[in-house]
C-alpha positions in Angstrom: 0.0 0.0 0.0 2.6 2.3 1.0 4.7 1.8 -2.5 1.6 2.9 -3.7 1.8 6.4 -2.3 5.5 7.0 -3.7 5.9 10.2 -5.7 1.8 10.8 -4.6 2.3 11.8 -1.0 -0.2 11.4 1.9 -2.1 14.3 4.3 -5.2 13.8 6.6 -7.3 16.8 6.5 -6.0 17.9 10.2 -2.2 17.8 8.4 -3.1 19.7 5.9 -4.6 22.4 7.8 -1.3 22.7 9.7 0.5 23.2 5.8 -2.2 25.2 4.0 -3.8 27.1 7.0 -7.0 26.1 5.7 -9.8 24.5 8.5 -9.6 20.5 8.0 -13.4 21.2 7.9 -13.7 23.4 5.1 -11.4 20.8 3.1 -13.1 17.8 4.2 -16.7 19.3 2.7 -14.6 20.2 -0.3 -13.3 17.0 -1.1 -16.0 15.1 0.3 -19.1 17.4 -0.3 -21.8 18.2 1.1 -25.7 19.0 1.9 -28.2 21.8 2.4 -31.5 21.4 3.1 -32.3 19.6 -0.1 -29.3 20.2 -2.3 -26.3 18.4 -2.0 -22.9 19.4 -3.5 -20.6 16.8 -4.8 -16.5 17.2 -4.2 -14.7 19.9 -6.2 -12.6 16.9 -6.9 -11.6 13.4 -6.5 -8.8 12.8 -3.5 -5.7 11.0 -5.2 -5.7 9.2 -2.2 -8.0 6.6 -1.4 -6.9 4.0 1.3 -10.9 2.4 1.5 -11.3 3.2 5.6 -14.0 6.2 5.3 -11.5 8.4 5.9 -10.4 11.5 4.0 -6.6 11.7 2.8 -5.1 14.2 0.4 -1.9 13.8 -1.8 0.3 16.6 -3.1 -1.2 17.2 -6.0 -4.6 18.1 -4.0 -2.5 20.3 -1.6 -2.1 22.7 -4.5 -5.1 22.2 -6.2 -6.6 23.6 -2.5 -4.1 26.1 -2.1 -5.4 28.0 -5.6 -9.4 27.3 -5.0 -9.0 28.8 -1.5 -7.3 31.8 -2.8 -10.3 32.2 -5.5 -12.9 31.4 -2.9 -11.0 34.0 -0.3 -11.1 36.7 -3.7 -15.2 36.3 -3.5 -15.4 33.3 -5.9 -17.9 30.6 -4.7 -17.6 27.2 -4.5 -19.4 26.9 -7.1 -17.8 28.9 -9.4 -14.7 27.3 -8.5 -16.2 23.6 -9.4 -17.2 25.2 -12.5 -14.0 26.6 -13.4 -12.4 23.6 -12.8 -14.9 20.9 -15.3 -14.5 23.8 -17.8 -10.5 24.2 -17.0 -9.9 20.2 -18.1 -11.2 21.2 -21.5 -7.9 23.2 -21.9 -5.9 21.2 -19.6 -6.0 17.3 -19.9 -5.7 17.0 -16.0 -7.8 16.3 -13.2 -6.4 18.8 -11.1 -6.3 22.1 -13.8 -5.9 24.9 -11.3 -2.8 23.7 -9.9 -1.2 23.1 -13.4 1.1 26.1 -15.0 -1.5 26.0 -18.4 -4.3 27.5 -15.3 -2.1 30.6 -15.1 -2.9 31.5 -18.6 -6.2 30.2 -19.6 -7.5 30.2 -16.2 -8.4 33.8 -16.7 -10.7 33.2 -20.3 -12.1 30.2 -18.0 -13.4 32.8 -15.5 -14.5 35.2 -17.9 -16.5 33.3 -19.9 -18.6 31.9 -16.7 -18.7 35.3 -15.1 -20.4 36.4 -18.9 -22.5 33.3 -19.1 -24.2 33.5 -15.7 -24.3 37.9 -16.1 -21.9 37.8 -13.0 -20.8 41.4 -13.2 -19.3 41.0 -9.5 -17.0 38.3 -10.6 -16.8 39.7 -14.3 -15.1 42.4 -12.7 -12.7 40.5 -10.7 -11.4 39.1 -13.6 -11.8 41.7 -16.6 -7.9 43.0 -15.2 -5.0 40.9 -15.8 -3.3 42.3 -12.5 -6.3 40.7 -9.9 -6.2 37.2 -11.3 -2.3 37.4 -11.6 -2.6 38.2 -8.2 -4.5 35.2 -6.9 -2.8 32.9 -9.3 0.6 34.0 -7.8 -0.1 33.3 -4.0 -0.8 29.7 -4.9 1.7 29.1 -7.4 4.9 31.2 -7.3 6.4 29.3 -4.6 6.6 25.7 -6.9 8.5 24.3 -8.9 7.4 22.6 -12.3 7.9 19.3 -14.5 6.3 20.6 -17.8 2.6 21.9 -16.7 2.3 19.5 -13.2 3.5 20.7 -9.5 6.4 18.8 -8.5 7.6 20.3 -5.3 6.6 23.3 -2.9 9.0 25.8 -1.6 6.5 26.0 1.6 8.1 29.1 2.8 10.4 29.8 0.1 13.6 28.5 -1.7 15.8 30.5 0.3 14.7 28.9 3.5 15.6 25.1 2.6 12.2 23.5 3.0 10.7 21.9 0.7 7.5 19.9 0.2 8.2 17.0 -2.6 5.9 13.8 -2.5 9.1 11.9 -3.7 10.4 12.3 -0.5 9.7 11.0 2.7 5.9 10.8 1.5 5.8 14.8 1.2 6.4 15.8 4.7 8.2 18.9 5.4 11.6 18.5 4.9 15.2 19.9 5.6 16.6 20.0 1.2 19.9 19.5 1.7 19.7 16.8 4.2 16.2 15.4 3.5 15.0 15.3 7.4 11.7 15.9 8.3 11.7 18.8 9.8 9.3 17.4 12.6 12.0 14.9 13.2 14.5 17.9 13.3 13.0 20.1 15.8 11.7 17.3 18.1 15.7 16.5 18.6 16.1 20.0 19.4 13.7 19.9 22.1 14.6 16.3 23.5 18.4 17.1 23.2 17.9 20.8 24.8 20.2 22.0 22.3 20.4 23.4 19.2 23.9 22.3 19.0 23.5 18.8 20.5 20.7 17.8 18.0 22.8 19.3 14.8 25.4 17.6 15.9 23.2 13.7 16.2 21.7 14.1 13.0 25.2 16.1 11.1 23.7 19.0 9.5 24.3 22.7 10.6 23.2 24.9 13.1 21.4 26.8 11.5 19.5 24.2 9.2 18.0 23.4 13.0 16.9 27.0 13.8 15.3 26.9 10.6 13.0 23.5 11.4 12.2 24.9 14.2 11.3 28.0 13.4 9.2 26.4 10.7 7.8 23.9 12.7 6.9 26.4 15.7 5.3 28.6 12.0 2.5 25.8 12.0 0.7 27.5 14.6 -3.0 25.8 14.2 -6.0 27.6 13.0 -9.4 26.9 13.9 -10.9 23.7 12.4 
């Protein structure tokens, strides 16, 4: 089973929220759906994880797919509108996850436009009519990763220059020191059980100062309300 999650990485909701800053239950109706009253809302997508236990789990790919439908939904854009944006996006993009593929930054734009026109949306019309809002959105969910052709292949979580990088070919896409490739979880946990900066740098050979960064990273996953 686990083989099978190579190169796909694995997240519960509750992870996830600690990574995206996103409410585990706000992903869980996303990606499981939902009801009102007498409608009921399918998932915005299917999970690339399934482990059959009734249980919700996310891989990588899903992590940025969220990452650019909550900055849409956080712009004004409902649900909705998202769910539509993405069955109309995998006409241009033959993936199951368009808005977290580099094509989405160019034609996810026409995408929005032509739903905000069909439904006489001037509200959202308007949010996409200027190049410089949609670049905007598109750009806090996707600036930060790196590429292979038009797919996400790893996350700079905080940004290159720190060191940490998300990639689901390693260590199942937990957090991780680059250089060294230890979790940092695992890395500031030694901190704290050695006392010592310079203790746990020196049991697990790496420097000083790629310790200060796990932890400072890991004490950065402060949690927000689920």
């Amino acid at each position: 089973m686990l083989d099978d999650l190579l190169g796909v990485g694995l997240y519960t909701p509750p992870e996830a929220q600690r990574l995206l800053k996103i409410p585990a239950r706000k992903i869980i109706r996303w990606l499981k759906g939902h009801g009102t009253g007498n409608r009921h809302y399918p998932p915005l997508w299917r999970p690339q994880v399934d482990l059959d236990d009734g249980n919700l789990y996310l891989g990588f790919r899903d992590l940025m797919e969220l990452r650019t439908a909550y900055q849409f939904m956080e712009a004004g854009v409902s649900a909705q509108q998202v769910r539509r944006a993405i069955i109309e996006a995998r006409k241009y993009v033959d993936d199951e996850r368009p808005l977290s593929t580099s094509r989405f930054r160019t034609d996810g734009r026409t995408i929005f436009l032509e739903i905000a026109s069909e439904d006489n949306d001037a509200r959202l019309l308007d949010l996409f009519k200027g190049q410089y809002a949609f670049s905007k959105i598109i750009d806090r969910s996707l600036k930060d990763v790196d590429f292979s052709e038009s797919s996400p292949m790893r996350w700079w979580i905080r940004s290159v220059e720190t060191g940490i990088v998300i990639d689901p070919g390693r260590s199942f896409g937990q957090p991780i020191d680059h250089e060294s490739g230890v979790p940092t979880a695992v890395l500031a946990s030694a901190a704290k059980a050695e006392a010592s900066i310079r203790a746990a740098a020196r049991v697990w050979q790496v420097p000083e100062a790629t310790l200060r960064r796990a932890v400072k990273f890991e004490n950065s996953l402060a949690s927000v309300h689920a």
